[in-house]
C-alpha positions in Angstrom: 0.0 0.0 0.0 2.7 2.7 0.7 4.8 1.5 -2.2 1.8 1.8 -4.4 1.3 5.3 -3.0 4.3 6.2 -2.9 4.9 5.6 -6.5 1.5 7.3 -7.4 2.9 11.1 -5.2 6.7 10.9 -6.9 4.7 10.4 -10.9 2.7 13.4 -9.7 5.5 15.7 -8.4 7.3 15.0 -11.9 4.3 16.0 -13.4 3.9 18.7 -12.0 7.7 20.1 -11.6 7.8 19.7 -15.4 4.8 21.6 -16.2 6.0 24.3 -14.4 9.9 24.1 -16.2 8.2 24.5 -19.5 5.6 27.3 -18.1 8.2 29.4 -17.0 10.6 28.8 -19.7 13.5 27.8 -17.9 14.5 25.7 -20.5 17.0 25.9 -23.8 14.8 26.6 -27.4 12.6 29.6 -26.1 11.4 31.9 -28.4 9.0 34.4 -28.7 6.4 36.6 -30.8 4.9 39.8 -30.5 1.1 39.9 -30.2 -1.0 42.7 -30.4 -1.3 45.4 -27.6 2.3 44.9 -27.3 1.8 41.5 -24.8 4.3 39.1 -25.8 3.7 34.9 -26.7 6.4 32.4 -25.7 6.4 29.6 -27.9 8.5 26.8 -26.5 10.8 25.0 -29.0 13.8 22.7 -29.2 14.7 19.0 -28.7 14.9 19.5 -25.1 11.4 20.9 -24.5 10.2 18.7 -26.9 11.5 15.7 -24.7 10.3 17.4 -21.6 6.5 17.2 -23.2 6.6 13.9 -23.9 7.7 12.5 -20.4 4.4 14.9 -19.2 2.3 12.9 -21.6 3.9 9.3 -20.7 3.2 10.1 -16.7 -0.6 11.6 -17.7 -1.5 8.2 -19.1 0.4 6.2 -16.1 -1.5 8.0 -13.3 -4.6 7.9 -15.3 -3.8 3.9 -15.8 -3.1 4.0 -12.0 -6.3 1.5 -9.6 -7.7 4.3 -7.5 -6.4 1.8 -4.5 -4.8 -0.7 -5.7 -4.4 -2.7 -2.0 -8.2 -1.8 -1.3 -9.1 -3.8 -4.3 -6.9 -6.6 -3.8 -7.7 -6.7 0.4 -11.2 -7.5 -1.2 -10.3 -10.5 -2.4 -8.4 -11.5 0.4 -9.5 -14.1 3.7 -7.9 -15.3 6.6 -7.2 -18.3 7.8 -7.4 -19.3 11.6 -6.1 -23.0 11.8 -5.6 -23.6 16.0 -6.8 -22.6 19.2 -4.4 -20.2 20.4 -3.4 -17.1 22.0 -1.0 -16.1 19.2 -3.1 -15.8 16.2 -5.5 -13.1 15.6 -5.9 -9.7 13.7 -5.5 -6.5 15.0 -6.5 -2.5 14.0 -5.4 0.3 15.5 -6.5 3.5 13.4 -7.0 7.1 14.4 -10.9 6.9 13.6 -11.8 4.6 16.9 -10.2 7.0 19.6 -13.8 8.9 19.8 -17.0 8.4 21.2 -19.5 6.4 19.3 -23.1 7.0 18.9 -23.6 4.9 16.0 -21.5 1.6 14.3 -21.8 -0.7 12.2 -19.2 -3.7 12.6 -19.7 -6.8 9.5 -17.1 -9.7 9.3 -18.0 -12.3 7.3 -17.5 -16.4 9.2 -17.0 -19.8 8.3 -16.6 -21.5 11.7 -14.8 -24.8 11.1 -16.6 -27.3 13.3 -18.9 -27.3 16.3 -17.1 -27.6 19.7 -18.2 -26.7 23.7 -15.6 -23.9 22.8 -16.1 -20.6 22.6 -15.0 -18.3 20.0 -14.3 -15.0 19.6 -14.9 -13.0 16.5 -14.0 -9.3 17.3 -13.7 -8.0 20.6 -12.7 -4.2 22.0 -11.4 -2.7 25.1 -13.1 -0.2 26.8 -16.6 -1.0 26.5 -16.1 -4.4 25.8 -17.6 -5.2 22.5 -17.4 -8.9 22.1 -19.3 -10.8 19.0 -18.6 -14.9 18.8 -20.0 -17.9 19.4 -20.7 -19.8 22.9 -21.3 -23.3 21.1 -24.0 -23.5 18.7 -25.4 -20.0 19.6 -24.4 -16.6 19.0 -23.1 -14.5 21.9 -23.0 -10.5 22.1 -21.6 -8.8 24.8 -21.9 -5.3 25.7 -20.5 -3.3 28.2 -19.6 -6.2 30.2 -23.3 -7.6 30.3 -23.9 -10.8 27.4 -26.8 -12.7 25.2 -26.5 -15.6 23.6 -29.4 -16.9 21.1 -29.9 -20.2 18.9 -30.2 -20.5 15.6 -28.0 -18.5 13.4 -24.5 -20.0 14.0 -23.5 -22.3 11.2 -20.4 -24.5 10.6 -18.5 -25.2 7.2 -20.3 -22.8 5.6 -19.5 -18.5 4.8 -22.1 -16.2 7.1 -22.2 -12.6 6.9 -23.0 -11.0 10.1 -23.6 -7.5 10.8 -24.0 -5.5 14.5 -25.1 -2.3 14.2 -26.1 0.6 17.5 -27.9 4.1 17.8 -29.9 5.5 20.4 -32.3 2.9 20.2 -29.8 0.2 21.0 -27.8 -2.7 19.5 -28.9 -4.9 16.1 -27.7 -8.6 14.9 -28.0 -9.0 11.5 -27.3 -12.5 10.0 -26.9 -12.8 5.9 -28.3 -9.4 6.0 -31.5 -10.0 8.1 -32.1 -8.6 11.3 -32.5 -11.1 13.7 -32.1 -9.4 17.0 -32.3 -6.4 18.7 -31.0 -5.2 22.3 -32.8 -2.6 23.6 -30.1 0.1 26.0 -31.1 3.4 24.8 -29.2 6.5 25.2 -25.6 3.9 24.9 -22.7 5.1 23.6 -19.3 2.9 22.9 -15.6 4.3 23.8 -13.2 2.1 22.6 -9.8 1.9 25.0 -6.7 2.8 23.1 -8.4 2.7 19.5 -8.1 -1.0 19.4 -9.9 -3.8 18.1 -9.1 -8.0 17.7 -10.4 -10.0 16.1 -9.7 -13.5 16.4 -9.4 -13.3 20.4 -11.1 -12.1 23.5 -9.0 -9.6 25.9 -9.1 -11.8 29.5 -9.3 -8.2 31.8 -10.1 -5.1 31.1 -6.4 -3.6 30.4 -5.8 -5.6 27.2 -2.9 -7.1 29.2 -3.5 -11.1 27.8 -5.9 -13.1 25.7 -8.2 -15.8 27.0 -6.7 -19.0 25.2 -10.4 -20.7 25.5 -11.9 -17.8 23.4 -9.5 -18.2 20.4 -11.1 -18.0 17.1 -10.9 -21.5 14.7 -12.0 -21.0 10.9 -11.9 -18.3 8.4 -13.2 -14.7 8.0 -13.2 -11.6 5.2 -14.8 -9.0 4.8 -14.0 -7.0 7.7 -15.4 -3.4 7.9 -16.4 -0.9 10.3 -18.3 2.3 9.7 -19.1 5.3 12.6 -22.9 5.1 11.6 -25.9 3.0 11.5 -26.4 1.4 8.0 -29.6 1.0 6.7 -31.4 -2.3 6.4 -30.7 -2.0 2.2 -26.9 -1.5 3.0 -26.2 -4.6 5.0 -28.8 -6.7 2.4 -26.8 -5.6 -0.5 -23.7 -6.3 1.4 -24.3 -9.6 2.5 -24.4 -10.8 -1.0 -20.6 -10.9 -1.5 -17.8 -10.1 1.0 -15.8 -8.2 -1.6 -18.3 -5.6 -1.4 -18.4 -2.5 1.2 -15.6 -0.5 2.6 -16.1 0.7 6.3 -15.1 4.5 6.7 -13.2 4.2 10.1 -11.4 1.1 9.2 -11.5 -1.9 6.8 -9.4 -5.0 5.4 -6.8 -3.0 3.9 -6.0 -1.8 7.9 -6.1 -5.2 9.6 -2.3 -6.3 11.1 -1.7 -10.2 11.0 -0.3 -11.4 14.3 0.8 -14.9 14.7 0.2 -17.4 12.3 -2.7 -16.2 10.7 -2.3 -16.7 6.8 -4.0 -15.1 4.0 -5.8 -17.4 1.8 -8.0 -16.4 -1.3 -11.6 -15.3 0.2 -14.1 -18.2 -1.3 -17.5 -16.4 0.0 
């Protein structure tokens, strides 16, 4: 991503550096021609200036060539792959946009748990309010602000599931394949995350971040990671939820995530 960018800011400071030697003549071949009302033309001439136009031309049609985000694109098309219960594995974000207050969220992750077990897995789980999303079994679990649900039904094994959790003032929303399915009722919450953090993967075991819980490790794959500071509408997360290389969270998405462990990267299949 910062090569790519990189790359991208140095084409566009040649461009733009070489416009401004031929604009201001400083150049070899200059000539010029009298116009009327006594204003004078410059008319640029001369191998050199000649050469000079055509590099401008060749970088126009490379940054016009140029992906938009080249990484983003690619990220899309990107899974991860949890193999083994244990504390090492997992994903991690740390951007600027989750040191505030939030009123509103969205969180999606797309899941394919691998097999059922009495464990209990984590998806993604913050500090501070202690945002948790996993399984406890063969049900989903939610846990918010230290209090947790569980409810049967939607948790399914071997096989890609989109799930969504969106809050506002009215409270907290499960969406599964990009139905809603629950809803918590806690009106007036708001969520701080602790340090701008989020993992996903593993659940913090105290309230300081200071260690994992090794019986909360996730097993199985995920994609589609994105988070957005607002409430997305029902039509959003339906449309959403019919591929996970659609939809790019505003505060963070995949292109952000940091592999810890042995996580690998695998081809997303959903």
């Amino acid at each position: 991503m910062v090569a790519t960018k990189l790359i991208a800011f140095v084409a566009f400071v040649m461009l733009i550096t070489l416009l401004e030697q031929i604009k201001s003549g400083v150049h070899a071949g200059r000539m010029t021609k009298a116009k009327r009302g006594g204003r004078v033309k410059v008319i640029h001439t001369g191998p050199r200036v000649r050469k000079l136009k055509k590099k401008v031309e060749e970088l126009k049609k490379k940054l016009a060539s140029m992906e938009p985000c080249e990484p983003c694109e690619s990220a899309k098309t990107e899974g991860f792959l949890f193999d083994s219960h244990t504390m090492t594995d997992y994903l991690e974000v740390e951007v600027e946009g989750l040191n505030k207050r939030f009123d509103e969220l969205t969180s999606c992750t797309w899941v394919k748990f691998k097999y059922p077990s009495l464990f209990s897995e984590i998806v993604v789980c913050a500090l501070g309010y202690q945002f948790c999303f996993g399984r406890r079994s063969d049900k989903l679990y939610m846990e918010m602000g230290g209090a947790y649900s569980t409810f049967n039904g939607f948790v399914r094994f071997n096989e890609w599931t989109n799930y969504c959790v969106t809050m506002d003032i009215d409270g907290w929303e499960v969406y599964v394949n990009g139905t809603r399915k629950k809803s918590f009722l806690d009106q007036g919450v708001s969520v701080i995350f602790k340090e701008g953090k989020m993992v996903y993967g593993q659940k913090y075991a105290d309230s300081y971040g200071s260690s994992f819980n090794p019986q909360r490790s996730f097993v199985g794959e995920m994609a589609g990671i994105n988070f957005w500071d607002r409430k997305l509408s029902d039509a959003e997360i339906s449309e959403m939820s019919k591929s996970c290389k659609s939809g790019k969270g505003n505060i963070f998405s995949m292109v952000d995530l940091k592999v810890m462990g042995g996580v690998k990267k695998i081809p997303a299949s959903c």
